[in-house]
C-alpha positions, 0 to 999 in steps of 0.5 A: 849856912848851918855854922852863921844859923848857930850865931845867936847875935847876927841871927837875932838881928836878922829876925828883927830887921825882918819882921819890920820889913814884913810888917812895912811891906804887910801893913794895912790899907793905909799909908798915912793914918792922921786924924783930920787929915786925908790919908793915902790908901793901898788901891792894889793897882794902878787903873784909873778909878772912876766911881766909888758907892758903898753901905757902910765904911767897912763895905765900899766898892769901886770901879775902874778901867780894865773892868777893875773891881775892887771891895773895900771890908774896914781893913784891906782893898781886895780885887774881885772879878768882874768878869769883864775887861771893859771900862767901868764907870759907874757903880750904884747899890741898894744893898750890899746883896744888890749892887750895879755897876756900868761901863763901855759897850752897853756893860751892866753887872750885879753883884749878888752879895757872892759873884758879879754877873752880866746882865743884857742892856740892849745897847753899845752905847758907854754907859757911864752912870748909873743912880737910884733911890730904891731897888725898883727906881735906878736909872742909868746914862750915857753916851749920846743921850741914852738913858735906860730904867729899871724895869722887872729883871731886865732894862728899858729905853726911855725918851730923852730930849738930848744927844749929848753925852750924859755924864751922871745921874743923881735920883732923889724919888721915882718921880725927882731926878737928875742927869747932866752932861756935855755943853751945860746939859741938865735934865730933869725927870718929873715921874713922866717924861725927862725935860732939859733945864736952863744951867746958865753954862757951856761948860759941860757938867760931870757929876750931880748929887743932891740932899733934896730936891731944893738943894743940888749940886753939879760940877764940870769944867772949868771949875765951875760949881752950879747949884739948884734951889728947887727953882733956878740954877745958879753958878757959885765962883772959886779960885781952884785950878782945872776941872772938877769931877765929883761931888757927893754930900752927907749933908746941905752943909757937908759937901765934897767936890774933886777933881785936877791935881788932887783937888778937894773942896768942901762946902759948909753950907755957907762957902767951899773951902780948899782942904789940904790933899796929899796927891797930885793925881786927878780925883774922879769921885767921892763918897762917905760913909758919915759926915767924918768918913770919906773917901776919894779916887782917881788916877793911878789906882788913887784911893784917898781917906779922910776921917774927922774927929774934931773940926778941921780948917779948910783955907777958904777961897777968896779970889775968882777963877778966870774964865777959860777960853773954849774953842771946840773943832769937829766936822768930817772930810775925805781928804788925805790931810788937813790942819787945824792952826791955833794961836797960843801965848808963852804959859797958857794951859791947854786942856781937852780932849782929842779923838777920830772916829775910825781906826784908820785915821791919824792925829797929832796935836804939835806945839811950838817949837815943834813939839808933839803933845800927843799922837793918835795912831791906833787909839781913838781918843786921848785927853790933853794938858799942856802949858804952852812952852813959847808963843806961836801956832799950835796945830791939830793935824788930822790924816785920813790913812786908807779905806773909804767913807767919811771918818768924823774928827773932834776936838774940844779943849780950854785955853786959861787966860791967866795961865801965869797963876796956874799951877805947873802940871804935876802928872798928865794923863797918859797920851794911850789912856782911854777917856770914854767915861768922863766920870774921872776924865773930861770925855771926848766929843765923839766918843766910840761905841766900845771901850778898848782895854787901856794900855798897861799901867806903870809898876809901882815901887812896893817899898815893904817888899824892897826892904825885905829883899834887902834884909834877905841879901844881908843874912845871905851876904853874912852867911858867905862871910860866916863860911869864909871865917870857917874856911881860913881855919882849915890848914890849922893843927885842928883839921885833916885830909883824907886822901881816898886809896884810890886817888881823887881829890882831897877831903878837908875835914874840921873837928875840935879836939876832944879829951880821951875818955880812957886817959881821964880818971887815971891821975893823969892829965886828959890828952886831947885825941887828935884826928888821924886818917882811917884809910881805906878805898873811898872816904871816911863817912865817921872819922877816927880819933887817937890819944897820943897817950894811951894810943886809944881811939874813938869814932867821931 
């Protein structure tokens, strides 16, 4: 290894390749940095993200399954310990010295500015967002209609006028705010009481914002896009594939939607228009630091930039999207199995959610031919997207294992009409992923109570640090070489072997011939002093060299 270190040529070429690999695998959040266009950033991990807050765009937090907390400082993403391994789904601040964030079993945590840490929400209800105006108005919402306020250090239970799943909340005053839900469900709250809204839908709403208390946006299902003029709601049609999940603005004129297959819309304040992404993978949420900085996450740890400098070119959307067909099955049995028939056509697209209430309980949702879309065997919930393969009757099959009492199945899904114009499916969600918080995925209809610790992601390749293990084989590879060269020497007339007196094995040795240092100055020619073997018991540690000439020797 010495003798190739000391070949300056291949040892500058391995320094190179060595430090573009480093610089490769140790470069910045981004991927991909181009002005005008998003760009796709280093998350560090491959949890589903669900919701994004921040103070300024070199201070941003987001949160995710796993209890998955992670801080974005203006260069890098960097995990923080959240002290907790339940889904988080929510995340709203004041401050960056007062952010909180919420999730399944009743969790709530503040950051301090130094460290998150628990605080007591006297439920076990998932609580799936939470929003505010200031320090002292911050609501929270989540499953089975729960709503809870900010009240001293602590938290208080309000009335609310539903059960359904709340699934976001945007707070405009202490006396104005806003929370949606499953089936089309909008609340208001008028500084006294929270009071249910005409939505003029079904399809259940994921996520709410507004610029004032005229001017509101909701998305959920099916696309859909509803927007408040300060009097009544009204639907707004596009021509996009699948769900929308997050909506957040700068602006009246500046609003980002998200959501299926990496899709982002934006909102001028006259038309949403469809801006080119650079993921496949789900989008649960939005937000912006300014009206030219944005950011987007999602599925697969997905973290999304974009950065305007000059006015970029949405492609408009001019054609309707086809209403989806909604069917919804629950109820609650004491059999041991029952069946659930569906009819289906060849390219229709399946999409909702599917869970049971109990542990020991089995469900399959099985396609024509025969094929299993996905399976329920110790997990209690899982969201389904599938493009039927032929036409026949798909079945939701339900299995009551063992034990007693009632358990309570539901499933909730849409079939697309028009399936024929829709987009294949690029990457389902996981079958064992959870989808309690429906801030990034549809949530079910019965959802549990707490939230199990999602199976573990997938690896991602980490190409920077392939490259460098490839430049390491090279110089390895090229120092076994360098010493194989070295070896084919050693039965020249420039080695020796020293043979111990004692018997053993025989030492090779190789040493450059050297001029006598006796012979020179003489008149005479230099002669090279060639090895000779010192003899003795053992090995040699300094060989001797001897002049043929002057029969002078000198240690090596």
């Amino acid at each position: 290894m010495l003798k190739f270190l000391k070949k300056k040529v291949p040892l500058i070429h391995a320094l190179a390749l060595s430090a573009v690999a480093l610089a490769l695998s140790l470069s910045p959040a981004h991927v991909v940095a181009e002005d005008n266009k998003w760009s796709l950033m280093n998350s560090g991990t491959t949890n589903v993200l669900r919701s994004i807050w921040g103070t300024s765009s070199n201070n941003v937090f987001l949160v995710g399954y796993g209890g998955t907390i992670i801080r974005y400082n203006g260069t890098n993403w960097i995990m923080m310990k959240s002290g907790t391994e339940n889904n988080l789904s929510g995340i709203w601040g004041d401050s960056g010295t007062n952010v909180f964030a919420v999730g399944g079993n009743g969790t709530i945590l503040r950051y301090d500015g130094t460290a998150w840490n628990q605080m007591t929400s006297g439920t076990k209800e998932f609580l799936t967002s939470i929003g505010g105006s200031s320090s002292s108005d911050i609501f929270i919402v989540g499953n089975n209609g729960i709503i809870l306020r900010k009240s001293g250090s602590g938290w208080q239970r309000m009335t609310s006028p539903t059960t359904n799943p709340l699934n976001n909340v945007w707070v405009n005053s202490n006396n104005d705010a806003f929370a949606v839900g499953k089936n089309g469900t909008i609340l208001h709250y008028n500084g006294s009481s929270w009071s249910a809204m005409n939505s003029k839908t079904q399809n259940d709403l994921i996520d709410v914002w507004g610029s004032s208390s005229k001017d509101i946006f909701a998305v959920g299902y099916g696309g859909i896009i509803l927007h408040y003029d300060g009097t009544v709601w009204n639907q707004t049609i596009v021509n996009i594939t699948g769900q929308l999940y997050g909506v957040w603005g700068s602006s009246a004129n500046n609003v980002f939607a998200v959501g299926d297959l990496g899709t982002i819309l934006r909102y001028d304040g006259k038309t949403w228009n469809k801006m080119n992404s650079v993921t496949q993978n789900p989008l649960s949420d939005a937000w912006g630091s300014s009206t030219n900085d944005v950011f987007a996450v999602g599925h697969n740890g997905t973290i999304l930039h974009w950065r305007d400098t000059t006015a970029s070119s949405p492609q408009p959307l001019s054609s309707p999207t086809p209403t989806p067909k909604k069917i919804e099955v629950t109820g609650k049995w004491n059999g041991a199995e029952m069946s659930v028939p569906v009819e289906i056509r060849k390219g229709e697209r399946i999409v909702g959610d599917m869970s049971i209430s109990r542990y020991n309980m089995w469900a399959r949702i099985t396609a024509p031919p025969g094929k299993i879309v996905v399976e329920l065997n110790k997990v209690p919930s899982a969201h389904v997207d599938y493009v039927a393969e032929t036409s026949g009757t798909l079945y939701f099959t339900f299995v009551h294992l063992y034990g007693i009492g009632s358990p309570e199945y539901s499933v909730e899904y849409t079939i697309s009409q028009s399936a024929q114009a829709l987009a294949p499916i690029q990457t389902p969600a996981p079958i064992a992923t959870p989808t309690i918080a429906p801030n990034a995925t549809p949530s079910p209809a019965t959802t549990p109570t707490s939230s199990p610790k999602p199976p573990p992601p997938p690896p991602r390749v980490d190409w920077g640090w392939i490259i460098v293990s490839f430049i390491l084989m090279g110089i390895f590879f090229a120092a076994v070489a360098g010493r194989s060269k070295t070896r084919q020497r050693r039965h020249s007339h420039e080695d020796y072997e020293d043979m111990p007196a004692s018997g053993g094995d025989v030492h090779h040795y190789h040493y450059r011939r050297i001029p006598c240092p006796t012979c020179q100055g003489t008149g005479k020619v230099a002669s090279p002093m060639m090895p000779i073997n010192r003899g003795g018991i053992g090995v040699p540690r300094r060989p001797m060299m001897r002049c043929p000439e002057c029969k002078g020797t000198r240690w090596v």
